[in-house]
PDB file of N, CA, C and O in Angstrom, chain B, residues numbered from 101:
ATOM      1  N   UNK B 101       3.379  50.780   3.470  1.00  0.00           N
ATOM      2  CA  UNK B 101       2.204  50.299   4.166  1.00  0.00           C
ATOM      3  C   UNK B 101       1.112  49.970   3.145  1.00  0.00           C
ATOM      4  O   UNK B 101       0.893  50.730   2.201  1.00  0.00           O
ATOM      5  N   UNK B 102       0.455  48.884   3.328  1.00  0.00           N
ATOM      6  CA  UNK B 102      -0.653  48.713   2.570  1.00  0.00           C
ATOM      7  C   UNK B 102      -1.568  49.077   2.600  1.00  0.00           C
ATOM      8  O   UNK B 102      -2.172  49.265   3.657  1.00  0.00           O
ATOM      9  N   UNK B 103      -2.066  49.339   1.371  1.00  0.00           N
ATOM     10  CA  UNK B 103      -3.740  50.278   1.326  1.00  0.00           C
ATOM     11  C   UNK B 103      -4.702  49.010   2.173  1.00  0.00           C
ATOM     12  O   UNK B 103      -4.511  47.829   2.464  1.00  0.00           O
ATOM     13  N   UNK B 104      -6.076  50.243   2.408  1.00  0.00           N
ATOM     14  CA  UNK B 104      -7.333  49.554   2.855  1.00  0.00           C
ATOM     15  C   UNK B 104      -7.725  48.765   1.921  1.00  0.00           C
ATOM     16  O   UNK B 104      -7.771  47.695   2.527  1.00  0.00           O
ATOM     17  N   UNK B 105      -8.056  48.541   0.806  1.00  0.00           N
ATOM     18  CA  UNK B 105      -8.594  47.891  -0.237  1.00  0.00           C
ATOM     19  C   UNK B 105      -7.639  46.430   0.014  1.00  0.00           C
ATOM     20  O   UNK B 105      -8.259  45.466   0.461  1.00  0.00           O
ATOM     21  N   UNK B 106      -6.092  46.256  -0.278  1.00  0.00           N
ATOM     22  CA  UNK B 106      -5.383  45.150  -0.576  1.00  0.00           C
ATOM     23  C   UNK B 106      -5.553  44.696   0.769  1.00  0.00           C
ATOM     24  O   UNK B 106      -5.313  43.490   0.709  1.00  0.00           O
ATOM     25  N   UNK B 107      -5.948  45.113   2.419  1.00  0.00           N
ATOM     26  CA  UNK B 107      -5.706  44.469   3.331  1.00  0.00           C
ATOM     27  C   UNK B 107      -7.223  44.041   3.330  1.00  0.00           C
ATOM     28  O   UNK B 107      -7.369  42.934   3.849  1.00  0.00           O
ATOM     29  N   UNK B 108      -8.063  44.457   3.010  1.00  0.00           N
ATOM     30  CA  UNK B 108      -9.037  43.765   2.728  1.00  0.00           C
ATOM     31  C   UNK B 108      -8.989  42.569   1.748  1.00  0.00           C
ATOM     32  O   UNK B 108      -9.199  41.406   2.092  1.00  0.00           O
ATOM     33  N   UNK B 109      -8.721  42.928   0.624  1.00  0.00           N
ATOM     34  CA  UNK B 109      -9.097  41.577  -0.233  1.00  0.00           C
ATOM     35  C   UNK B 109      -7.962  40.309  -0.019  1.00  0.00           C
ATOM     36  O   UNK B 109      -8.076  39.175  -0.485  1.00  0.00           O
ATOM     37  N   UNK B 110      -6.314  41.068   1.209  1.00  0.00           N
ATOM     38  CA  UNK B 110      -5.981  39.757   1.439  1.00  0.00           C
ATOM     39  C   UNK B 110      -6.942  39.182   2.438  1.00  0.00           C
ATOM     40  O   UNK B 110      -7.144  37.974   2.315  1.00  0.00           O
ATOM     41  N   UNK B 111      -7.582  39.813   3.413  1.00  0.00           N
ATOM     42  CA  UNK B 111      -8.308  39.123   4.213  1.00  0.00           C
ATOM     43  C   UNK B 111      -9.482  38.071   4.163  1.00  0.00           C
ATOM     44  O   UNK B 111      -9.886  37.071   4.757  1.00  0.00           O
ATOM     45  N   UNK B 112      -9.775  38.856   3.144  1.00  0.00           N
ATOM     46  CA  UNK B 112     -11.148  37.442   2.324  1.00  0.00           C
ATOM     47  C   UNK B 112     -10.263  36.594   1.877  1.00  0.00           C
ATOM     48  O   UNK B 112     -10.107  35.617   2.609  1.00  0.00           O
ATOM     49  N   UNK B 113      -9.564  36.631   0.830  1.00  0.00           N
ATOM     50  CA  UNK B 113      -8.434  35.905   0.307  1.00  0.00           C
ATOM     51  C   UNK B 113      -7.960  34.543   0.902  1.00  0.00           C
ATOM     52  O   UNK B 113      -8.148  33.401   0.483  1.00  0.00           O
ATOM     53  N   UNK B 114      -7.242  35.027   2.082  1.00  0.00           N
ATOM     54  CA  UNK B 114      -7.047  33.946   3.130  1.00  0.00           C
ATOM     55  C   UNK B 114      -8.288  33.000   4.058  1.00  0.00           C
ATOM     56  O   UNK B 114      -8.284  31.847   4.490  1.00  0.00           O
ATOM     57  N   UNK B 115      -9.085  33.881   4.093  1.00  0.00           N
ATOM     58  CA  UNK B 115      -9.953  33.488   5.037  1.00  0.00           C
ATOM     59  C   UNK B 115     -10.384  32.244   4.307  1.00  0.00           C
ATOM     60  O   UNK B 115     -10.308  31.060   4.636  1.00  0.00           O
ATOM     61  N   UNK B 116     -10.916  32.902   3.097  1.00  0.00           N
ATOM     62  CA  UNK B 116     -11.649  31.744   2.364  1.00  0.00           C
ATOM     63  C   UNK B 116     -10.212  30.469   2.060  1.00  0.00           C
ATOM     64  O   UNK B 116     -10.317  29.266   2.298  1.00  0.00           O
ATOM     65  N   UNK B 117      -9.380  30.928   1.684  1.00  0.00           N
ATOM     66  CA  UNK B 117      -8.551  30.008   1.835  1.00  0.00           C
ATOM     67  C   UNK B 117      -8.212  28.908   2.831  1.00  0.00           C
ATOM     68  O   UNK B 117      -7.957  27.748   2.506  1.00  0.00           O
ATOM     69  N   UNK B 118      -8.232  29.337   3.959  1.00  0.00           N
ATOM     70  CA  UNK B 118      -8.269  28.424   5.282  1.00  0.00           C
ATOM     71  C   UNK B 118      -9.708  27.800   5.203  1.00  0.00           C
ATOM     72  O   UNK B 118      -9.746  26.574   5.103  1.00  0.00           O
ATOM     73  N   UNK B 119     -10.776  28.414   5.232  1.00  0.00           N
ATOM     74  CA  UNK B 119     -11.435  27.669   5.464  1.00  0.00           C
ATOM     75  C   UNK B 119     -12.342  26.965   4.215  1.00  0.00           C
ATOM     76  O   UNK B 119     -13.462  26.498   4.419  1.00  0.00           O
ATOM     77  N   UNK B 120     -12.015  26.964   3.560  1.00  0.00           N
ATOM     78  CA  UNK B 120     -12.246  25.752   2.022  1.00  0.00           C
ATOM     79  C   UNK B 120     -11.918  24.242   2.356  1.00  0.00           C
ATOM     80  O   UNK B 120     -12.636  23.294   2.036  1.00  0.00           O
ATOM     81  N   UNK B 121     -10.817  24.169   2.994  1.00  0.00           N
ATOM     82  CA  UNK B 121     -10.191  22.974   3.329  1.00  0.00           C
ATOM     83  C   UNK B 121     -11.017  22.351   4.094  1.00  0.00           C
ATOM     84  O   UNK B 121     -11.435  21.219   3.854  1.00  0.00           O
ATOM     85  N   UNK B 122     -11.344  23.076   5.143  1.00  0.00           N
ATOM     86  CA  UNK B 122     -12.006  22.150   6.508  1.00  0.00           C
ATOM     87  C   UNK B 122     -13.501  22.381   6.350  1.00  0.00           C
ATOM     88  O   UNK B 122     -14.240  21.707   7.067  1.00  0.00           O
ATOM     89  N   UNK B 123     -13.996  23.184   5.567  1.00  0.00           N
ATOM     90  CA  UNK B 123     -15.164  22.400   5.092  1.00  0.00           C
ATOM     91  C   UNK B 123     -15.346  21.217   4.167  1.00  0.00           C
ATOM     92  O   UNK B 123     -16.272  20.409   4.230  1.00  0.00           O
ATOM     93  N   UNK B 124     -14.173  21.216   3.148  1.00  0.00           N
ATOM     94  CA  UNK B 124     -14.474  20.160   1.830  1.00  0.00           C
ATOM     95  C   UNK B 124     -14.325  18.911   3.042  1.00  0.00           C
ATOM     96  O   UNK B 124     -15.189  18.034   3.013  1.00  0.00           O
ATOM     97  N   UNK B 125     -13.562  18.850   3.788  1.00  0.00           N
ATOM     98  CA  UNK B 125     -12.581  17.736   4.540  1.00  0.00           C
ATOM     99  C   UNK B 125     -13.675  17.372   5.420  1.00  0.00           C
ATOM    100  O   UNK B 125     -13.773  16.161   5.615  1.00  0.00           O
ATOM    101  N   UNK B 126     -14.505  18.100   5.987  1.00  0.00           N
ATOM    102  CA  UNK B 126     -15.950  17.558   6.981  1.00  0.00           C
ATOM    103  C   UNK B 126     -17.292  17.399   5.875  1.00  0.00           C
ATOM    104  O   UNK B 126     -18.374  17.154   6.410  1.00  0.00           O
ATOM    105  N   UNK B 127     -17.271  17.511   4.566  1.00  0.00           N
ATOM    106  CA  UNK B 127     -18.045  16.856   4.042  1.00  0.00           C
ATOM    107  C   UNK B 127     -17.574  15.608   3.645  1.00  0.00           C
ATOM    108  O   UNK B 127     -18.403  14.704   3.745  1.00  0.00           O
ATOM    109  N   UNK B 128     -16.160  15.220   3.101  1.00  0.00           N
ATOM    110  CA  UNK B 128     -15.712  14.190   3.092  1.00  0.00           C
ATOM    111  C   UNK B 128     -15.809  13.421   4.408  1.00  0.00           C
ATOM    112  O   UNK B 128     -16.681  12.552   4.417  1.00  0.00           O
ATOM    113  N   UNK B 129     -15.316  13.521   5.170  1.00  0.00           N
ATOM    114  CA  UNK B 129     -15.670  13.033   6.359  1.00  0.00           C
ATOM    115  C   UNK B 129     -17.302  12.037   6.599  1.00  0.00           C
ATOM    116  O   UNK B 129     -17.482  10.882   6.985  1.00  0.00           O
ATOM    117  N   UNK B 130     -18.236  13.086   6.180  1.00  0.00           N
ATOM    118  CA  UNK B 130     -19.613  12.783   6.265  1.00  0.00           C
ATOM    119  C   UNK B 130     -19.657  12.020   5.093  1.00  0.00           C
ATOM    120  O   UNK B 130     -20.820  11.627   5.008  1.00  0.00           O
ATOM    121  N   UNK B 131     -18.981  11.584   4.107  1.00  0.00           N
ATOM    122  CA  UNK B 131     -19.819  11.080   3.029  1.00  0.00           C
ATOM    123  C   UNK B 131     -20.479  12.017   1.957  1.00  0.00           C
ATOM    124  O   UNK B 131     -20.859  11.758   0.815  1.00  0.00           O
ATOM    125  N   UNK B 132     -20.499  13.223   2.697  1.00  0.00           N
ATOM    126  CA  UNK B 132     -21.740  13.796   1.502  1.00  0.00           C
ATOM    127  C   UNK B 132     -20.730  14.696   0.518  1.00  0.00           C
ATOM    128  O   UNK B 132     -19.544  15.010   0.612  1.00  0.00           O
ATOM    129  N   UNK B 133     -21.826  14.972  -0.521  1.00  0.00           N
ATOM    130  CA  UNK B 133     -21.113  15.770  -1.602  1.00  0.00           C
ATOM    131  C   UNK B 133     -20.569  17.253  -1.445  1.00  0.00           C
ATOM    132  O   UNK B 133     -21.150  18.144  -0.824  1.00  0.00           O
ATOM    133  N   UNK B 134     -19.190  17.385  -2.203  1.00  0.00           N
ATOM    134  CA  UNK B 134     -18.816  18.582  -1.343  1.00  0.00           C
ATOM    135  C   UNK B 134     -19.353  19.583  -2.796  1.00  0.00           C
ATOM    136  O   UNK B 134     -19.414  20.810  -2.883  1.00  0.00           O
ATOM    137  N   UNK B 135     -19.637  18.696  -3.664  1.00  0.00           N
ATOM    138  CA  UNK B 135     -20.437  20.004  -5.015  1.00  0.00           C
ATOM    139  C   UNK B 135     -21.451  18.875  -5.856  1.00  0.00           C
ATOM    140  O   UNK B 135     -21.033  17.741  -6.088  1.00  0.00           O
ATOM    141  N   UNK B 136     -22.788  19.307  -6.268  1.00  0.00           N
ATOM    142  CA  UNK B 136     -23.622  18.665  -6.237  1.00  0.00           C
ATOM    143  C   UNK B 136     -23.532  18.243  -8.055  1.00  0.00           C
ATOM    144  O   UNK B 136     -23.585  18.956  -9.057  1.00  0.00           O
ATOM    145  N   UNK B 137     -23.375  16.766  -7.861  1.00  0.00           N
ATOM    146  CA  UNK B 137     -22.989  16.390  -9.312  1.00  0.00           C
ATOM    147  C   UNK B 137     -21.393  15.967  -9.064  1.00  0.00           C
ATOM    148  O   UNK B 137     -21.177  15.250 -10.041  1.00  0.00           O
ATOM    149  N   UNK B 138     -20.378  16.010  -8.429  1.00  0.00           N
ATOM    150  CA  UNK B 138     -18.897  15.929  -8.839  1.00  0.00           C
ATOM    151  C   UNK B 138     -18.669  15.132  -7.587  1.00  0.00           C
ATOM    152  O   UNK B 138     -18.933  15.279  -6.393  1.00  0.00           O
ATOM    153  N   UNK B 139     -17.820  13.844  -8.651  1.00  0.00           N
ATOM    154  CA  UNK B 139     -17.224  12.987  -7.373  1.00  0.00           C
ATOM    155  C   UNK B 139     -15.913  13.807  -6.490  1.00  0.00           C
ATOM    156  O   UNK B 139     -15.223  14.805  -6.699  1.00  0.00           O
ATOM    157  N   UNK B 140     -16.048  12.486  -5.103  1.00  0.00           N
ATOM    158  CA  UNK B 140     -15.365  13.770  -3.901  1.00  0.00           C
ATOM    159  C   UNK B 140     -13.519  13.260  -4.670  1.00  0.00           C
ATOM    160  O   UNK B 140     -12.598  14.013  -4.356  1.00  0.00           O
ATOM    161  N   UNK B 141     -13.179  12.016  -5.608  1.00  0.00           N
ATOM    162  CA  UNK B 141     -12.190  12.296  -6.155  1.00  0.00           C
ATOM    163  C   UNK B 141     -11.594  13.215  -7.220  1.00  0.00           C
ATOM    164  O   UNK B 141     -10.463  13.064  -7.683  1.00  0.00           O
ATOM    165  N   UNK B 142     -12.356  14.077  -7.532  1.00  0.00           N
ATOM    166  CA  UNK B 142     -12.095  15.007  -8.616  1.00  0.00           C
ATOM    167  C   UNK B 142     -12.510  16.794  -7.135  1.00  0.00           C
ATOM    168  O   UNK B 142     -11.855  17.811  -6.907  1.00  0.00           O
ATOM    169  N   UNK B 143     -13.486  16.411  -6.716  1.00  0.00           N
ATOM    170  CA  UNK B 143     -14.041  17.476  -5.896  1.00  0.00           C
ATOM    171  C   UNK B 143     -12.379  18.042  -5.050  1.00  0.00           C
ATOM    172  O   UNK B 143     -11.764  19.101  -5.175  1.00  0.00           O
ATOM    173  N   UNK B 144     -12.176  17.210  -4.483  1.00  0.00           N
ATOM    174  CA  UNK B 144     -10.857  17.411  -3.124  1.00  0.00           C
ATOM    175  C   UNK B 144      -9.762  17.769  -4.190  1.00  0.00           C
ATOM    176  O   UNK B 144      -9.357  18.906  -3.946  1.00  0.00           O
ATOM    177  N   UNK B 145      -9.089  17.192  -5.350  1.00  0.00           N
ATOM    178  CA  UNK B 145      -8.266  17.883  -5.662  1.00  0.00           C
ATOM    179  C   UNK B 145      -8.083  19.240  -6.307  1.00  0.00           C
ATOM    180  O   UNK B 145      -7.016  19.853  -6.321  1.00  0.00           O
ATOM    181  N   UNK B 146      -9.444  19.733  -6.946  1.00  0.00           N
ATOM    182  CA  UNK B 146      -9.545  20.863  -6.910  1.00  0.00           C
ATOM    183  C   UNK B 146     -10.028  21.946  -5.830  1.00  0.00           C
ATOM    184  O   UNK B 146      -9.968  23.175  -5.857  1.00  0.00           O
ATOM    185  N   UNK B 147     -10.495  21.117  -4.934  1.00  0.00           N
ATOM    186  CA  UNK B 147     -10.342  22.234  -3.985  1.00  0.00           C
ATOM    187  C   UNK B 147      -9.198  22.559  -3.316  1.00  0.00           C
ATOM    188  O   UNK B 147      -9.068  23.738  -2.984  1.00  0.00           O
ATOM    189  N   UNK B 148      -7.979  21.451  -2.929  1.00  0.00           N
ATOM    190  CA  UNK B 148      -6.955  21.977  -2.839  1.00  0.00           C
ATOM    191  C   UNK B 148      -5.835  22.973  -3.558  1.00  0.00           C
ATOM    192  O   UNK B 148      -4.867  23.624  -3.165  1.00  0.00           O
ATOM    193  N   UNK B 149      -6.527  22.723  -4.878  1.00  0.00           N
ATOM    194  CA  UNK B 149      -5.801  23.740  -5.703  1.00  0.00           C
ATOM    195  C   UNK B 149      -6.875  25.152  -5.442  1.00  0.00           C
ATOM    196  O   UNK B 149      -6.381  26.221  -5.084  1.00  0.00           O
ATOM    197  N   UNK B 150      -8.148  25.026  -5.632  1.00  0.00           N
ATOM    198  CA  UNK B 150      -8.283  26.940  -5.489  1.00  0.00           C
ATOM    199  C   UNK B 150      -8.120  27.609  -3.829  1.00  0.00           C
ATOM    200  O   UNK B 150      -8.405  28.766  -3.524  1.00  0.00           O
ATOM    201  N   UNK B 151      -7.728  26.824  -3.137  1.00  0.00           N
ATOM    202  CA  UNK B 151      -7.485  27.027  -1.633  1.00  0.00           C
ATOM    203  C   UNK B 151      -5.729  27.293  -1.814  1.00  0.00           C
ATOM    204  O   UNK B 151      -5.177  28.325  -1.432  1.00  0.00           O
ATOM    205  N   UNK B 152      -5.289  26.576  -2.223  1.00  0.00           N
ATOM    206  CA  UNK B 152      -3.540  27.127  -2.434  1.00  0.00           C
ATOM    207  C   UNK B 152      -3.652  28.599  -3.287  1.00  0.00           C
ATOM    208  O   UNK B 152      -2.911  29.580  -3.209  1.00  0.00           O
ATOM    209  N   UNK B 153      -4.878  28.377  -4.143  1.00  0.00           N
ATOM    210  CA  UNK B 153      -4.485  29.868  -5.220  1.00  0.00           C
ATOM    211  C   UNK B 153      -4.933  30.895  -4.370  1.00  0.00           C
ATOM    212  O   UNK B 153      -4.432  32.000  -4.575  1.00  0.00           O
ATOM    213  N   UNK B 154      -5.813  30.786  -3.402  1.00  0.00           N
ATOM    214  CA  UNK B 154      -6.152  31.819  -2.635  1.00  0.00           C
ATOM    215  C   UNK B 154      -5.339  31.972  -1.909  1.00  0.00           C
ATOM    216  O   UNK B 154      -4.842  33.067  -2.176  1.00  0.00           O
ATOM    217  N   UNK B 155      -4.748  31.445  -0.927  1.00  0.00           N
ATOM    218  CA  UNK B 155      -3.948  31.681  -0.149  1.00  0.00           C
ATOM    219  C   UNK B 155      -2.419  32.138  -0.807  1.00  0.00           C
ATOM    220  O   UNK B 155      -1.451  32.435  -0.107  1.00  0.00           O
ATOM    221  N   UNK B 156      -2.426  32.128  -2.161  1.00  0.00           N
ATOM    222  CA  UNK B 156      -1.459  32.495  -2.635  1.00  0.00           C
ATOM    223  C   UNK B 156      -1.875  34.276  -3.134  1.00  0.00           C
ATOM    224  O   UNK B 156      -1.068  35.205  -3.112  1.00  0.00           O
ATOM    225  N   UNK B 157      -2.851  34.334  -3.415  1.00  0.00           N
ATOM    226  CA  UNK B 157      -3.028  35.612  -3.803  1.00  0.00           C
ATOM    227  C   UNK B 157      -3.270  36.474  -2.375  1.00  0.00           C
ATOM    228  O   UNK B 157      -3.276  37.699  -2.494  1.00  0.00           O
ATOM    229  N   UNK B 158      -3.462  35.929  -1.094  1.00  0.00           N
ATOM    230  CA  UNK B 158      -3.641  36.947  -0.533  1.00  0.00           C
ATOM    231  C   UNK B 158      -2.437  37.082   0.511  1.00  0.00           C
ATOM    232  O   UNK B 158      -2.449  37.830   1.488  1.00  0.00           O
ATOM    233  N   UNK B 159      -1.297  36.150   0.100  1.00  0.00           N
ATOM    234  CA  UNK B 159      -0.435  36.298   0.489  1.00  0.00           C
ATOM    235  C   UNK B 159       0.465  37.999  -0.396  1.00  0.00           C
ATOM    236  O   UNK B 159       0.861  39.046   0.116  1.00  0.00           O
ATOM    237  N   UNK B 160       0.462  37.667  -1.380  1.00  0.00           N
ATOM    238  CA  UNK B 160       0.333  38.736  -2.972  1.00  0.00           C
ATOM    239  C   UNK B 160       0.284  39.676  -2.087  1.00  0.00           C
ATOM    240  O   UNK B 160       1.237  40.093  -1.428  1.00  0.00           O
ATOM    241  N   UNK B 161      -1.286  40.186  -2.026  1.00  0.00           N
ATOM    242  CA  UNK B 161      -1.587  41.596  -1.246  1.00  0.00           C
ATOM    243  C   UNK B 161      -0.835  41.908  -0.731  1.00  0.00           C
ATOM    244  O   UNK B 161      -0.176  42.849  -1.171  1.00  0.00           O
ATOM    245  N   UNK B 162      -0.472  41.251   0.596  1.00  0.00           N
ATOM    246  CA  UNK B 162       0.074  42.156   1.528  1.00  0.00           C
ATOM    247  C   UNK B 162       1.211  42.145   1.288  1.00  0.00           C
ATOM    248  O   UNK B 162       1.892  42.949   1.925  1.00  0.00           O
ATOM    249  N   UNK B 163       1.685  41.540   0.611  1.00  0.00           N
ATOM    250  CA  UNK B 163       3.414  41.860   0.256  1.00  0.00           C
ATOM    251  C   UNK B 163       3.741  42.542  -0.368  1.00  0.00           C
ATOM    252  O   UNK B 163       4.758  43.182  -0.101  1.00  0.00           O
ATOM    253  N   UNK B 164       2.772  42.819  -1.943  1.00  0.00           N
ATOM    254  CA  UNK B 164       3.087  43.871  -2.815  1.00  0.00           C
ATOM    255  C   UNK B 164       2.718  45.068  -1.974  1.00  0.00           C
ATOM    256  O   UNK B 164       1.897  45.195  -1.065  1.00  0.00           O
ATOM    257  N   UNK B 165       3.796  46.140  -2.696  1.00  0.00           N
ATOM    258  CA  UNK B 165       3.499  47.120  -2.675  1.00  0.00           C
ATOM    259  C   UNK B 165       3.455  48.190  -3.493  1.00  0.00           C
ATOM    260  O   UNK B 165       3.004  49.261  -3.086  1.00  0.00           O
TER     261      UNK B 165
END
């Protein structure tokens, strides 16, 4: 069973993971900048990458044991 600590930090983990996407994706949407200074073609592909790394690490948590 997993500790309190790892079911916590998968929970931020993911959370923020899911929802990274559908914010970057409704500022794209709008036009506006999803980080102030960085075009949204450089912006979106790194946010898909630290949204996969999160969701990869808090997948991690709860599996390790």
């Amino acid at each position: 069973m997993e500790s309190g600590p790892a079911i916590f930090a998968a929970t931020v983990f993911l959370l923020f993971g899911t929802a990274l996407p559908g914010w970057t994706g409704a500022c794209a949407v709008r036009r506006a900048p999803v980080a102030e200074g960085v075009r949204p073609a450089v912006a979106v592909p790194l946010e898909l990458l630290a949204a996969g790394t999160c969701l990869a690490l808090g997948v991690r948590c709860l599996v390790r044991r």
